[in-house]
C-alpha positions as CSV (number, residue, x, y, z in Angstrom):
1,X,20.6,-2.9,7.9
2,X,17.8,-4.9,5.6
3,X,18.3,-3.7,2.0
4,X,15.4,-3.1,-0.2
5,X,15.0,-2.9,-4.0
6,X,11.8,-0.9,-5.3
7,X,11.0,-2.0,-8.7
8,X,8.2,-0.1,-11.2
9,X,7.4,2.3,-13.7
10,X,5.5,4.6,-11.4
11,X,8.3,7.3,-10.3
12,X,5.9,9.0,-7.8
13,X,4.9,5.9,-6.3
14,X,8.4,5.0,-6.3
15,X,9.6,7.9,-4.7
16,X,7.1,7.8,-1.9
17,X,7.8,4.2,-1.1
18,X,11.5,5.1,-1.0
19,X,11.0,7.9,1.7
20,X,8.7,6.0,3.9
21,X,11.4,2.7,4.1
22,X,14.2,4.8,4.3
23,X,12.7,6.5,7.5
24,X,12.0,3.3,9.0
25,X,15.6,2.3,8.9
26,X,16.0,0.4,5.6
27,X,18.4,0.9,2.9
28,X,16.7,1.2,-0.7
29,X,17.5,1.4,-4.1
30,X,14.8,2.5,-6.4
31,X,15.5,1.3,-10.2
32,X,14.4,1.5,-13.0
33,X,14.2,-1.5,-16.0
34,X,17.9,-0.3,-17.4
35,X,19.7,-1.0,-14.0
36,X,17.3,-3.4,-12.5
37,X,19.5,-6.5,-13.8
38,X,22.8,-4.8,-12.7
39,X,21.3,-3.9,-9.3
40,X,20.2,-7.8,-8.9
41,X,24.1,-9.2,-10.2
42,X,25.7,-6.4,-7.7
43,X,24.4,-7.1,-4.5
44,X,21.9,-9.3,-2.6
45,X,18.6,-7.2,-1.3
46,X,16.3,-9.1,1.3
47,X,13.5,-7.9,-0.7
48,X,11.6,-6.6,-3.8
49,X,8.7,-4.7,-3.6
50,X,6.9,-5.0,-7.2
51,X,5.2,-2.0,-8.5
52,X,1.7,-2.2,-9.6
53,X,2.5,-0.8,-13.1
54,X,4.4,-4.0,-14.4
55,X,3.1,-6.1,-16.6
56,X,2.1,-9.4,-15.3
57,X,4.8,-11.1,-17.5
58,X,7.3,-8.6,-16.5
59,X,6.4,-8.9,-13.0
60,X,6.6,-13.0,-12.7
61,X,10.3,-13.1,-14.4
62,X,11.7,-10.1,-12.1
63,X,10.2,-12.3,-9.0
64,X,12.0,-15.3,-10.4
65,X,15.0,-13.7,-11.2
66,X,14.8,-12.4,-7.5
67,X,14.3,-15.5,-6.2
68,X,17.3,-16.9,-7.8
69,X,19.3,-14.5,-6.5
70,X,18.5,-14.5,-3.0
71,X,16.0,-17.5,-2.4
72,X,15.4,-16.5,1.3
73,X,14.5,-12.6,0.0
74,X,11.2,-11.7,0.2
75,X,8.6,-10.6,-2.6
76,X,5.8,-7.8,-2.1
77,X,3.9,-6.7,-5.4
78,X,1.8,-4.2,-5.5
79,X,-1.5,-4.3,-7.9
80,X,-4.0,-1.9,-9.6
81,X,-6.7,-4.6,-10.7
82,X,-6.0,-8.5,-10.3
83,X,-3.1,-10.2,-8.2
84,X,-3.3,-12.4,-10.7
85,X,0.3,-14.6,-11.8
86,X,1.1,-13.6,-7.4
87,X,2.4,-16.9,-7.1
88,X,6.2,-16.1,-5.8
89,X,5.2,-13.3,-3.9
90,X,5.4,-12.8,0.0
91,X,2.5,-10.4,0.5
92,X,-0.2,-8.6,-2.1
93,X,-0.7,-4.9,-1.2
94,X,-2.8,-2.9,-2.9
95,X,-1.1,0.5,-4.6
96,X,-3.2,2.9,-2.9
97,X,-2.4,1.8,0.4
98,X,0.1,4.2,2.1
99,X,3.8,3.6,2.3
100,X,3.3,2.8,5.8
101,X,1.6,-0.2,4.8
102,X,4.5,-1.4,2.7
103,X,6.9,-0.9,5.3
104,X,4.2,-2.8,8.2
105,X,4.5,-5.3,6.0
106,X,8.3,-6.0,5.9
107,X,8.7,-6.1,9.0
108,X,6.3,-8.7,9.5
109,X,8.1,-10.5,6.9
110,X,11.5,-10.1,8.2
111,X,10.1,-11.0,11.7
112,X,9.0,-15.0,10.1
113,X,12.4,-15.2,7.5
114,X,15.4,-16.4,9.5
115,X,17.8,-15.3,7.0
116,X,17.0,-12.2,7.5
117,X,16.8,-12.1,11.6
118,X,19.5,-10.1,13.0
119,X,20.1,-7.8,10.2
120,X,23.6,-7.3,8.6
């Protein structure tokens, strides 16, 4: 089962997001800033998904901490106004779009990132 971790400051959005991937199969943890570093040294998610209510710099050093953990995870962030400072992410949603989106999303990630075929 693809493990995802749901990182923001919006608790509705976050809650909705966690429903909708759930249901589609995936196992989620939705943090918030206090356990996101424990969350990242405990175990190895195949993806982040990047709330829209992160500030850009807070944002960039989550995705590279992400990144160092788990180099073949993927990134989505979510945005309000400007993708700006997207660089290390895998796909650019906008935050209105529905959860469905998200999840469409992953799984055309997972689909193009071998370390992730197969599932665990």
């Amino acid at each position: 089962m693809l493990s995802i971790l749901l990182y923001g400051h919006d608790r509705a959005a976050l809650v909705q997001q966690e429903a909708a991937l759930m249901e589609a199969g995936f196992k989620v943890a939705a943090v918030t800033t206090k356990r996101l570093a424990e969350k990242l040294a405990r175990r190895r998610h195949d993806a982040i998904i990047l709330g829209y209510s992160l500030q850009k710099t807070d944002r960039n050093q989550v995705a590279a901490l992400f990144k160092q953990a788990n180099p073949h995870g993927c990134i989505v962030m979510t945005y309000a106004g400007s993708i700006d400072g997207a660089e290390l992410a895998d796909a650019v949603l906008s935050f209105n779009v529905p959860a469905s989106d998200i999840v469409q999303a992953l799984q055309h990630l997972f689909e193009r990132t071998p370390a992730t075929q197969g599932g665990r």
